[in-house]
N, C-alpha and C positions, 0 to 999 in steps of 0.2 A: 898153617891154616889148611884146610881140607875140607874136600866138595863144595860145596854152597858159600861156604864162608871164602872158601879161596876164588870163586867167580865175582864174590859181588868186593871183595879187594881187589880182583885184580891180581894177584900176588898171594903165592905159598907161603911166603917167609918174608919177614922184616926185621928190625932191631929199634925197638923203642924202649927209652930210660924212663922208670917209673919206679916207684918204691912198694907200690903194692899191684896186685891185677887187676884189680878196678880202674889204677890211675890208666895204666897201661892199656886198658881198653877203650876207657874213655877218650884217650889219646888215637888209637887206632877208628874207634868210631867218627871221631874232626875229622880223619885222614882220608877214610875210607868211604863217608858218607851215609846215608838214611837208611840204602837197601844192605848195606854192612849192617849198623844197625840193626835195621830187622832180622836181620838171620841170628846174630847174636845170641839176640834174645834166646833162641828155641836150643841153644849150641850148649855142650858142656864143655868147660876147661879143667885141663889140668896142666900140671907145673909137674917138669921133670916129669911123668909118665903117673904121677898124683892126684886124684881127685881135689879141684882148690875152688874158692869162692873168692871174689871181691876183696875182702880181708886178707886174704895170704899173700905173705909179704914176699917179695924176691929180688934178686939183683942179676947183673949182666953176667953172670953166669947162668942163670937159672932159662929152662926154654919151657915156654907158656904151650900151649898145643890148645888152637880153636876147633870144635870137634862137633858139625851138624849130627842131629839125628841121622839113624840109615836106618834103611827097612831092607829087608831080603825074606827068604824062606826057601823052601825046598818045593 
């Protein structure tokens, strides 16, 4: 997890069993609570360094990457 998403866990990194990324989040959102939750929402995931959705399936090898928007510019 990273920026926004790793404040409102609390925590970079975890290890949760789920069979798709949806279980897995939803599990992480119990865990982690409403303002988890909320950032969620606006975050993309990906799996393994992939763009993935809810639907994509993965096991304990596979590592999820929770990823806020960023803004920057020059």
């Amino acid at each position: 997890m990273f920026a926004s998403a790793r404040e409102a866990a609390g925590t970079g990194r975890d290890e949760i069993d789920g069979a798709t990324v949806g279980e897995i989040l939803a599990i992480a959102g119990n865990r982690y609570g409403r303002t988890f939750v909320d950032v969620l929402a606006t975050c993309r995931i990906w799996v393994n360094g992939d763009d993935a959705d809810e639907s994509t399936p993965v096991t304990t090898k596979d590592e999820i990457a929770v990823l806020p928007p960023v803004s920057g510019g020059m």
